[in-house]
MARDOSE-658056 format. One record per atom (N, C-alpha, C, O, CB): residue in three letters; x negated, y, z negated. Coordinates in pm, whole numbers, plus 50000, padded with zeros to 5 digits. Glycine has a CB too. Example, Ala and Ser with C-alpha at 12.3 -4.5 7.8 and 13.67 -1.06 7.14 Angstrom:
# residues 2
ala486814943149220
ala487704955049220
ala486804967049220
ala485764966849154
ala488694955349095
ser487154977549292
ser486334989449286
ser487105000349213
ser486595011449196
ser485924994049428
This chain:
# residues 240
unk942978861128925
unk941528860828905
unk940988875128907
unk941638882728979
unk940838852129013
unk940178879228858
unk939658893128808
unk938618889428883
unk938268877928911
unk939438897728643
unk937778906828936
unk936608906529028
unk935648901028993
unk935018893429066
unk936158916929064
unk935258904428849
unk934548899628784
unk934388883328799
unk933238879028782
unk934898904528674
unk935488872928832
unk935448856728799
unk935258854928957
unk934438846128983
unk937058847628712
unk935958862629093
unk935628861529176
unk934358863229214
unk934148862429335
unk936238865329214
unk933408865429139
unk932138863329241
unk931538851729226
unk930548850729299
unk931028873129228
unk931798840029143
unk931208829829124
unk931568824729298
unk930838816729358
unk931758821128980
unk932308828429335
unk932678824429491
unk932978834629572
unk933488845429542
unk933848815729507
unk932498829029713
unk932988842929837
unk934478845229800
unk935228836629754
unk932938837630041
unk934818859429828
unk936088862029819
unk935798866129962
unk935128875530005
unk936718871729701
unk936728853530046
unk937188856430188
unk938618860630211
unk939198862430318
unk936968844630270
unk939038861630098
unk940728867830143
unk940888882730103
unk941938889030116
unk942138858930048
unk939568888430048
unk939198902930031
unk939498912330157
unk938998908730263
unk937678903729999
unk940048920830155
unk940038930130310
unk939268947930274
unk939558951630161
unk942258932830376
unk938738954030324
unk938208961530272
unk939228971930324
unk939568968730439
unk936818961730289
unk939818982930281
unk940598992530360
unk939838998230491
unk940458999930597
unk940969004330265
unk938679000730479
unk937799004730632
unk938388994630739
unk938849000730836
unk935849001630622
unk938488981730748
unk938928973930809
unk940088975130872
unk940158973330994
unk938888966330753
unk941028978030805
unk942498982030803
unk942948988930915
unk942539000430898
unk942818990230693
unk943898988131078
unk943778993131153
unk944269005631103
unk943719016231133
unk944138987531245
unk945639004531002
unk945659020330992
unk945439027830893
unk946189037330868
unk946659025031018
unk944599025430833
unk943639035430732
unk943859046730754
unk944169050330867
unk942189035030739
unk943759054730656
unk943339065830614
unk942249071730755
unk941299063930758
unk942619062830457
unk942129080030842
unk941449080530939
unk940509093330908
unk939399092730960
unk942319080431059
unk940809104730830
unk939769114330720
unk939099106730623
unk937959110530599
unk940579125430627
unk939579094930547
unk938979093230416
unk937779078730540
unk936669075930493
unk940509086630237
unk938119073230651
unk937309065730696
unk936419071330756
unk935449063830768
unk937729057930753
unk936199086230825
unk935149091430888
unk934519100730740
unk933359104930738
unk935689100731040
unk935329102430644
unk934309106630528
unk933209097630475
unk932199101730420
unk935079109630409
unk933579082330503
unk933049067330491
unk931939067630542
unk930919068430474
unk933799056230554
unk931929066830692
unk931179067530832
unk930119079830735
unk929029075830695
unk932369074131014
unk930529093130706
unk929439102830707
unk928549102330585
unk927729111230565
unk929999116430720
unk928709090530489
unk928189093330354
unk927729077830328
unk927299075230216
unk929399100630237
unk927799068030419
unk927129057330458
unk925169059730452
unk924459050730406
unk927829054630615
unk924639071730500
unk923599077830531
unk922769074330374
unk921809066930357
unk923959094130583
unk923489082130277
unk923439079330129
unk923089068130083
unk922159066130004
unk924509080930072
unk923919059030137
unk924079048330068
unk922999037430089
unk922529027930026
unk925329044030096
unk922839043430207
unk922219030430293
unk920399034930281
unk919399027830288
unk922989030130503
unk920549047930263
unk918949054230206
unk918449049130040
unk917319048929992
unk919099074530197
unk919539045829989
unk919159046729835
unk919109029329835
unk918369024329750
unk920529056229707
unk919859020029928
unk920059005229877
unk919738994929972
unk919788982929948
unk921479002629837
unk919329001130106
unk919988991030181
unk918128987030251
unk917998977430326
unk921608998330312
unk917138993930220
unk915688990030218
unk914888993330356
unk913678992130376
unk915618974230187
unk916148998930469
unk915368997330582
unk913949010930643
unk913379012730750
unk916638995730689
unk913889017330514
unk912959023130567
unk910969016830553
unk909889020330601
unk913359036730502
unk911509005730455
unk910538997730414
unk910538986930526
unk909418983830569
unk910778992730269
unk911708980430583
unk911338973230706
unk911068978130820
unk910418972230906
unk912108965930738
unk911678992530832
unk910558997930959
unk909199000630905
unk908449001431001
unk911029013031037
unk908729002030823
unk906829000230818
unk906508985430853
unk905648981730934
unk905999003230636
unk907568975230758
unk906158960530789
unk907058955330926
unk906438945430965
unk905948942230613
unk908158957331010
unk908618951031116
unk908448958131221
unk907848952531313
unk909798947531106
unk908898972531243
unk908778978531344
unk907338984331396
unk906758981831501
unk909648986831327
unk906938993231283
unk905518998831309
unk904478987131403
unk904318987431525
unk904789002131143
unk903838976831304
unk903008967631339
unk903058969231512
unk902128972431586
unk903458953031269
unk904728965431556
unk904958959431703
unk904778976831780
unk904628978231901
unk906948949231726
unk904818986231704
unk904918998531779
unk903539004631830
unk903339013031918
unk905619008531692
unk902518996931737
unk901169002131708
unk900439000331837
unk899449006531879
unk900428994831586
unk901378986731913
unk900748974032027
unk901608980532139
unk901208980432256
unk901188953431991
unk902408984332117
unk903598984532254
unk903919002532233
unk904199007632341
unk905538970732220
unk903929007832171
unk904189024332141
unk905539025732149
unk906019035932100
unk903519035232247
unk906359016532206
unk907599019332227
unk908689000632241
unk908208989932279
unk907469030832384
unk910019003132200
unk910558988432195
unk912018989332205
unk912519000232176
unk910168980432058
unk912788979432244
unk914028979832271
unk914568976032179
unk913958966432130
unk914398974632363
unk916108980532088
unk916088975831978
unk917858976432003
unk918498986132043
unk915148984131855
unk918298965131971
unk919988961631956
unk920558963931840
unk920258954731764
unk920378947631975
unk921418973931776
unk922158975331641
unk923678967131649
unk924438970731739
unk922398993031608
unk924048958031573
unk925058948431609
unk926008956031519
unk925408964431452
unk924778931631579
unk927018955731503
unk928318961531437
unk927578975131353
unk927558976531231
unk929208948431317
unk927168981531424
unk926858997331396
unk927319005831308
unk926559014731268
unk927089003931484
unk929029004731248
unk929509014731160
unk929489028131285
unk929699029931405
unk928389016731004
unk929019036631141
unk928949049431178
unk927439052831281
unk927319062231360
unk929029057731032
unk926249040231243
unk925229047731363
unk924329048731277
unk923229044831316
unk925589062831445
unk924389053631144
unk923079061631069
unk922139053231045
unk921469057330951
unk923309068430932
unk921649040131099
unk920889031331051
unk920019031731195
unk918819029831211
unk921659017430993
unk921099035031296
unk920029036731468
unk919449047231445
unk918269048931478
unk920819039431638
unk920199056431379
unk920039072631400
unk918229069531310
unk917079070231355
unk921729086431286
unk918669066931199
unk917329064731117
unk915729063231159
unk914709070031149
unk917559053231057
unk916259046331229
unk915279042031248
unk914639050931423
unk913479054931440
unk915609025531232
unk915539051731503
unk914789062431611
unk914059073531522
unk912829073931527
unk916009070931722
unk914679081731450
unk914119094331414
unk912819090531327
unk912099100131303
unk915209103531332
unk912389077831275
unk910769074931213
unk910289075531327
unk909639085431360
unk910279060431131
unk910499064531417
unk909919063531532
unk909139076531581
unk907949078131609
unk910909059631619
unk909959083231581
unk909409098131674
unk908839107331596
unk908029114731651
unk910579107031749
unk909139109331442
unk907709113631394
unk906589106431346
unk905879111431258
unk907829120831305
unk906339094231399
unk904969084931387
unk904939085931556
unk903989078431577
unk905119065531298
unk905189088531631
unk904789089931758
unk905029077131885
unk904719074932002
unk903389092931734
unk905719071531783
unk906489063831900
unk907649062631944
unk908389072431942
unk906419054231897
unk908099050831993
unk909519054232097
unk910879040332049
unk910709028932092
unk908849051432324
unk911309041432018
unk913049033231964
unk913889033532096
unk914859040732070
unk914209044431819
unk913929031632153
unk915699030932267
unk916319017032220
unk915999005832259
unk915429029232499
unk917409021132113
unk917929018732039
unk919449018632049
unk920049027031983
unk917419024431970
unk920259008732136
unk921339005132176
unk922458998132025
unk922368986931975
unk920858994732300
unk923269007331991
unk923789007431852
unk925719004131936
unk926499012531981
unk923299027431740
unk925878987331922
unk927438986831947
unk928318980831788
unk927958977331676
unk927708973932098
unk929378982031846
unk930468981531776
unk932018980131844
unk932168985731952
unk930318992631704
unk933058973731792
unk933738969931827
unk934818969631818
unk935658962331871
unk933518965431828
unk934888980331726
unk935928991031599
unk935709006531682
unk934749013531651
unk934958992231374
unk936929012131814
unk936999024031824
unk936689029931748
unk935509033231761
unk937759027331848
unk937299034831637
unk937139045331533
unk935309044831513
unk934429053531521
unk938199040631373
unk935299032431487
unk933429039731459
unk932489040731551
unk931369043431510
unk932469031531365
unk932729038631738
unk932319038831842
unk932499056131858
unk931699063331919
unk933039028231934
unk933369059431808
unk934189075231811
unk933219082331740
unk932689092531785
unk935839077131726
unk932869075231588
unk932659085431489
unk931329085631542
unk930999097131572
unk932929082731326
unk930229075231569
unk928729073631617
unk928499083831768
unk927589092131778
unk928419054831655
unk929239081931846
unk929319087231986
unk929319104931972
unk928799113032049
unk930859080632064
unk930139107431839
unk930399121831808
unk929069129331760
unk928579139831802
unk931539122831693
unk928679121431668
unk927639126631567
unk926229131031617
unk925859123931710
unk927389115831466
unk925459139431588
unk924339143331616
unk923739134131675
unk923509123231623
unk923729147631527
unk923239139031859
unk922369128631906
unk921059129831822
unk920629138631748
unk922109129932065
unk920569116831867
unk919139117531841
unk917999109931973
unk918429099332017
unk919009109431687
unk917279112532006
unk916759106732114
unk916359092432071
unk915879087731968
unk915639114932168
unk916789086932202
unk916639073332239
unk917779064632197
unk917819052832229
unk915409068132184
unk918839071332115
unk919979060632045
unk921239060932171
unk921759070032236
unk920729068031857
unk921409045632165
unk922899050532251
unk923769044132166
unk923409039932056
unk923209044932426
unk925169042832219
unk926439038932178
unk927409030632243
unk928339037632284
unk926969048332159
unk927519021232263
unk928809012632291
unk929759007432199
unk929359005232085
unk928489002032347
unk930799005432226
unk931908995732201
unk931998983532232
unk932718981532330
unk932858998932243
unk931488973832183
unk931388961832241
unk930808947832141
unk929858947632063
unk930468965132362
unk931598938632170
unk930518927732080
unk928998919532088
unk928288929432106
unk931198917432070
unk928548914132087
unk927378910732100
unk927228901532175
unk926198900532241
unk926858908832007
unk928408891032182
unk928888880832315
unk928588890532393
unk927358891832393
unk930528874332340
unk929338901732494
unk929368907132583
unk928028909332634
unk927738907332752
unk930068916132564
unk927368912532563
unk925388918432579
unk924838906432676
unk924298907232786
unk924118917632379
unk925238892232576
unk924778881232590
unk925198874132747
unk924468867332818
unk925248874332468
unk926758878932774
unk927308877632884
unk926018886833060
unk925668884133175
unk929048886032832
unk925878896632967
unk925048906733076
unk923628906133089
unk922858914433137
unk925228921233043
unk923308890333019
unk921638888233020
unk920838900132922
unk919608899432926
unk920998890233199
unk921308908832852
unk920398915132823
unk919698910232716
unk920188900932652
unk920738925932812
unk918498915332681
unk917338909532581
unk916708921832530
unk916398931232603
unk916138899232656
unk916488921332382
unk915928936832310
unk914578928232262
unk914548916032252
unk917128946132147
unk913548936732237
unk912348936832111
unk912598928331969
unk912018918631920
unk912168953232057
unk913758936731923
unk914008934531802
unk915848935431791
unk916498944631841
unk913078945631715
unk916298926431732
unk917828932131701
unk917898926031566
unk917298916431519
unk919198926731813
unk918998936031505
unk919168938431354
unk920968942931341
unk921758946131430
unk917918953131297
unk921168941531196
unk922568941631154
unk922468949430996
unk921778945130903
unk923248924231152
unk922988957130994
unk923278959730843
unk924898958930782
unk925928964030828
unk922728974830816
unk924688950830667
unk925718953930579
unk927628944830708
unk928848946330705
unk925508978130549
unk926798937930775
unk928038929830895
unk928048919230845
unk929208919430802
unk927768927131067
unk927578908130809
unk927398896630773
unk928468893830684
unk929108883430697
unk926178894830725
unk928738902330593
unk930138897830496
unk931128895530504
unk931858888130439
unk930548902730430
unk931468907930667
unk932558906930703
unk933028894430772
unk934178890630748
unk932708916430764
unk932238887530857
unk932618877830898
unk932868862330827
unk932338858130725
unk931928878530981
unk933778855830908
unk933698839930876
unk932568830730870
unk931398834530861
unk934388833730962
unk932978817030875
unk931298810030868
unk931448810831007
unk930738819831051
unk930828792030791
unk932198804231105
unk932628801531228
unk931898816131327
unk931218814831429
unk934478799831219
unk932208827631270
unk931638842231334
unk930178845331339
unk929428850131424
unk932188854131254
unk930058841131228
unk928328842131133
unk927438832231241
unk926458835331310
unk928318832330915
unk927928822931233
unk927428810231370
unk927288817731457
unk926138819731496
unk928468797431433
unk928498825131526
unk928558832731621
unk927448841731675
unk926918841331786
unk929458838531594
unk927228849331580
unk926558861031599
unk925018853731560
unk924268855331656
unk927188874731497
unk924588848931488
unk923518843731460
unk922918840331590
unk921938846431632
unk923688833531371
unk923688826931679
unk923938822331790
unk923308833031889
unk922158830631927
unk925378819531800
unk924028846431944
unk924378856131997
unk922368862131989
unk921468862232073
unk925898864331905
unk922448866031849
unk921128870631832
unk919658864231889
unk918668870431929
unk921088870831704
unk919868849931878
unk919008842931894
unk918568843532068
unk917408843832108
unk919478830331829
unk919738843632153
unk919768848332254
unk919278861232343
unk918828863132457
unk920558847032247
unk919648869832216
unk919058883632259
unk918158891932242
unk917928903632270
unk919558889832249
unk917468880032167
unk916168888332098
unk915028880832173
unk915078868732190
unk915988886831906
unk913688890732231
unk912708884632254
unk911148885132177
unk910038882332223
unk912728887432368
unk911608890632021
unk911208892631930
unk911648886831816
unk911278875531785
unk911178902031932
unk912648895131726
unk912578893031576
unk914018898731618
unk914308906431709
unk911308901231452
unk915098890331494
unk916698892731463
unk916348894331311
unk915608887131245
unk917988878431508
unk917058905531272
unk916828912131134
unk918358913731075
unk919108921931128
unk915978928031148
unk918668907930997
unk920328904530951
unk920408912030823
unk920638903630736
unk920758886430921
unk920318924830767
unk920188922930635
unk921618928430586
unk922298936330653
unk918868930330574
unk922038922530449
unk923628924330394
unk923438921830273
unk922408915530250
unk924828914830450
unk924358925830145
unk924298927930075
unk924388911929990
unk924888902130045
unk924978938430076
unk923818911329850
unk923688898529736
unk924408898229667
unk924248906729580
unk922728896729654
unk925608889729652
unk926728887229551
unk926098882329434
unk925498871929406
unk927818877029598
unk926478895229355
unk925928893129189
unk926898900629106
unk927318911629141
unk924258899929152
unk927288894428991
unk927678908328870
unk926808920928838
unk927168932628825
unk927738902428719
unk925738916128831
unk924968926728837
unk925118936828901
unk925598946928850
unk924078924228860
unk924638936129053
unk925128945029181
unk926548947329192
unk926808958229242
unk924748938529313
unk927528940229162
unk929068947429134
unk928678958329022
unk928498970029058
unk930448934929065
unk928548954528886
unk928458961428787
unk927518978328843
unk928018989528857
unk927718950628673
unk926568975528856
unk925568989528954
unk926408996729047
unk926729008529049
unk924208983429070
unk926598989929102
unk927258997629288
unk928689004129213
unk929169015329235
unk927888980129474
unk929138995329134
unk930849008729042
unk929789020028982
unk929699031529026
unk932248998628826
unk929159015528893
unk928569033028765
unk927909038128901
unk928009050328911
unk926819030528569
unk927359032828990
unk926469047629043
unk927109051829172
unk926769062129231
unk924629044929082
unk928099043229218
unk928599052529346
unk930149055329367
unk930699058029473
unk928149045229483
unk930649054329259
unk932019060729224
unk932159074329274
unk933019077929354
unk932259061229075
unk931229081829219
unk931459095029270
unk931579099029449
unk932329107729495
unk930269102429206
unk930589089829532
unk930919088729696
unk932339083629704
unk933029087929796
unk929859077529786
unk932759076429632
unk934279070629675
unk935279081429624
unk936409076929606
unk934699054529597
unk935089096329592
unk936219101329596
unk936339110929719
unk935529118429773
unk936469107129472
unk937719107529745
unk938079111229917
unk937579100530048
unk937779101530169
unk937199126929955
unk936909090729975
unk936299082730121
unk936449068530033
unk936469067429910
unk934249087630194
unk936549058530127
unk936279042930097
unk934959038530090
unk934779027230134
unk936859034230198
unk934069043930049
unk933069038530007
unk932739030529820
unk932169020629774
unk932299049930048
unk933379040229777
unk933189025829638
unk934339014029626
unk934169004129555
unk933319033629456
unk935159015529681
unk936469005229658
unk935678994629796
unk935448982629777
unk938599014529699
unk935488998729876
unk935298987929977
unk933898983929972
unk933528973630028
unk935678992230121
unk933438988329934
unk931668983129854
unk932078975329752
unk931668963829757
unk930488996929770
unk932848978529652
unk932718964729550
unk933678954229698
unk933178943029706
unk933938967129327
unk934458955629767
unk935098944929799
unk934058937929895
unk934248926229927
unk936498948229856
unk933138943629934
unk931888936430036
unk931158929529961
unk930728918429992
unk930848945830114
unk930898936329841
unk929838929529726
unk930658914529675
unk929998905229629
unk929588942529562
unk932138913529690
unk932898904629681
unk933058896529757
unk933618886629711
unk933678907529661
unk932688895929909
unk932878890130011
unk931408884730063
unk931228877430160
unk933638898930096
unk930588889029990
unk929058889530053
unk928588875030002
unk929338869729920
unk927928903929985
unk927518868330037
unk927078858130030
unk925688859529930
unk924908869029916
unk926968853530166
unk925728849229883
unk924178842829769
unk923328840029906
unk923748837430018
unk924448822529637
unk921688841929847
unk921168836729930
unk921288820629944
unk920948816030053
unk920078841529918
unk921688812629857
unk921668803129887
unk922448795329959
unk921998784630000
unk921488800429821
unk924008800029992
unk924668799630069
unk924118806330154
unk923958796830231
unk925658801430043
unk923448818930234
unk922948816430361
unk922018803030413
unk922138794430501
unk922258827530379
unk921238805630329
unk920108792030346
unk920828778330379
unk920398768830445
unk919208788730192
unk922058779930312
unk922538762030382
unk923758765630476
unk924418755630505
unk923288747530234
unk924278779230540
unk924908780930673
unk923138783130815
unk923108779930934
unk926248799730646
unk922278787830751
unk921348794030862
unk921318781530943
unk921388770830884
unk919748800130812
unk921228781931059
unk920728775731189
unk919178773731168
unk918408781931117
unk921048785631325
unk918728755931238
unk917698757931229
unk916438768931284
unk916628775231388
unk917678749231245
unk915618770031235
unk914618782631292
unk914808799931267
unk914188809731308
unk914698781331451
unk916078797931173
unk916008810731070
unk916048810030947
unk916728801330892
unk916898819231082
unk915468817530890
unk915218818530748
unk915638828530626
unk916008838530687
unk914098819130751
unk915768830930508
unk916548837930440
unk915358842630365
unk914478835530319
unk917758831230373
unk915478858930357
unk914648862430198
unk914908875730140
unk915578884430195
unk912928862530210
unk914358876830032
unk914828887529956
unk914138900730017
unk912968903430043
unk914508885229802
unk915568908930030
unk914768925030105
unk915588934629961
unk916718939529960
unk915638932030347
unk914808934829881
unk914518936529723
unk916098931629673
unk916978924529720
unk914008955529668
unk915958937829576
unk916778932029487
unk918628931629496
unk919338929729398
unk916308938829371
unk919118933729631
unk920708940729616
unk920488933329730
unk921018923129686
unk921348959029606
unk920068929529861
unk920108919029977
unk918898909129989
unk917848905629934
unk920178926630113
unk920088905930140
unk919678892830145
unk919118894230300
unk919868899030385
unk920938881130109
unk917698889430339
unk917058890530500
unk917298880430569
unk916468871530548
unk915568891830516
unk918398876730676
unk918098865030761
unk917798870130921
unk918278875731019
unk919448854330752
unk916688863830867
unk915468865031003
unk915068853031085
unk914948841331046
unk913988869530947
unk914828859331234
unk914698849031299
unk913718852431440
unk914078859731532
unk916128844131322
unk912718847031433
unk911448847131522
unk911338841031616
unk911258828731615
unk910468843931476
unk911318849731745
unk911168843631943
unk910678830631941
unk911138819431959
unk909848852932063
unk908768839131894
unk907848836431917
unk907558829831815
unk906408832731784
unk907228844231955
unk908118820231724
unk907898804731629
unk909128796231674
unk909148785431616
unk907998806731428
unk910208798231766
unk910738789931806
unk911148790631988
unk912258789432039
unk911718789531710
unk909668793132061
unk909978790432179
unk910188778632241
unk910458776732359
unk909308794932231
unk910058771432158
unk910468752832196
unk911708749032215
unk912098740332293
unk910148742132084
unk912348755832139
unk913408753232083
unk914308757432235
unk914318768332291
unk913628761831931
unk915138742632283
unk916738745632351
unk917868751932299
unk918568747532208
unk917378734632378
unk918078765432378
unk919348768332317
unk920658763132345
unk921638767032280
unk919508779632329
């Protein structure tokens, strides 16, 4: 089957080389450092910190915020550093569960208010803790349905706000785009080979919509993902 026929369906037997315990360990922290790029030009979150974060920052000046399978960091790193030139405050707890990118995040330019663990999101959940807001970028693909439950699960728990899931939209289209324009990042690093294989592994919204748990919801965070979101404060009724 050619990539192209595989997207009419998840390709769950896809492995991305980043994944791979023994990768390439230069061409995966070249990955980690050019993620920044990628994730500025496609991945929308500087538009969800205006309508998600700001609003709650405007009321509270400051918020606790959980990053779930972190990568390299540049998405904590991000969103702290708006924070602090609009004048408010992010303490912004960014884990992961993959040494190598606990390594590469832990290394990289602090920024105030971000920290770093190694750890899964069970564990958080194990230690009672509870954030403002918790969010995921670009994780969702990687996992099973069975994991996705998991973490969904996990979030719902740890948020006493808003869970912000966003990951990429299985389309030809977005395969076809993500090869012509980011080929050139994939030389020396796994970023275009393991981007089309995420874009391969990634879910329709409509397959989220019929895995989501009741009391979360799916929507378009423009045109290349997919938002599954999930609100405290519209399902405090709700037994977990």
């Amino acid at each position: 089957m050619t990539p192209w026929g595989s997207l009419r369906e998840r390709d769950v037997h896809a492995v991305e080389d980043m994944d791979r315990p023994d990768c390439d360990l230069r061409r995966l922290n070249r990955s980690y450092a050019r993620f920044p790029v990628v994730n500025s030009l496609l991945s929308g979150w500087r538009t969800t910190y205006r309508k998600r974060f700001v609003p709650l920052l405007r009321v509270r000046e400051s918020a606790e915020v959980l990053d779930i399978g972190c990568g390299g960091g540049d998405v904590a790193r991000s969103l702290a550093r708006w924070a602090l030139r609009d004048g408010f405050s992010l303490r912004v707890t960014a884990i992961d569960p993959d040494e190598r990118a606990y390594e590469f995040a832990r290394t990289s330019p602090s920024v105030e208010g971000v920290r770093y663990r190694q750890a899964h999101s069970s564990e958080l959940v194990s230690e009672g803790r509870r954030y403002d807001i918790v969010l995921s970028n670009h994780m969702l693909h990687h996992l099973d349905d069975a994991q996705l439950a998991g973490v969904l699960s996990d979030s719902e728990l740890l948020t006493s706000g808003v869970a912000l899931h966003n990951d990429l939209k299985r389309s030809n289209l977005s395969y076809a785009l993500f090869l012509a324009g980011f080929w050139p990042l994939g030389l020396g690093s796994f970023i275009c080979g393991d981007g089309l294989v995420s874009i391969r592994r990634s879910y329709t919204r409509a397959e989220l919509e019929e895995l989501a748990p009741e009391g979360w919801r799916v929507q378009d965070n423009g045109p290349w993902h997919n938002l599954v979101v999930y609100e405290a404060t519209k399902n405090q009724g709700k037994v977990p």
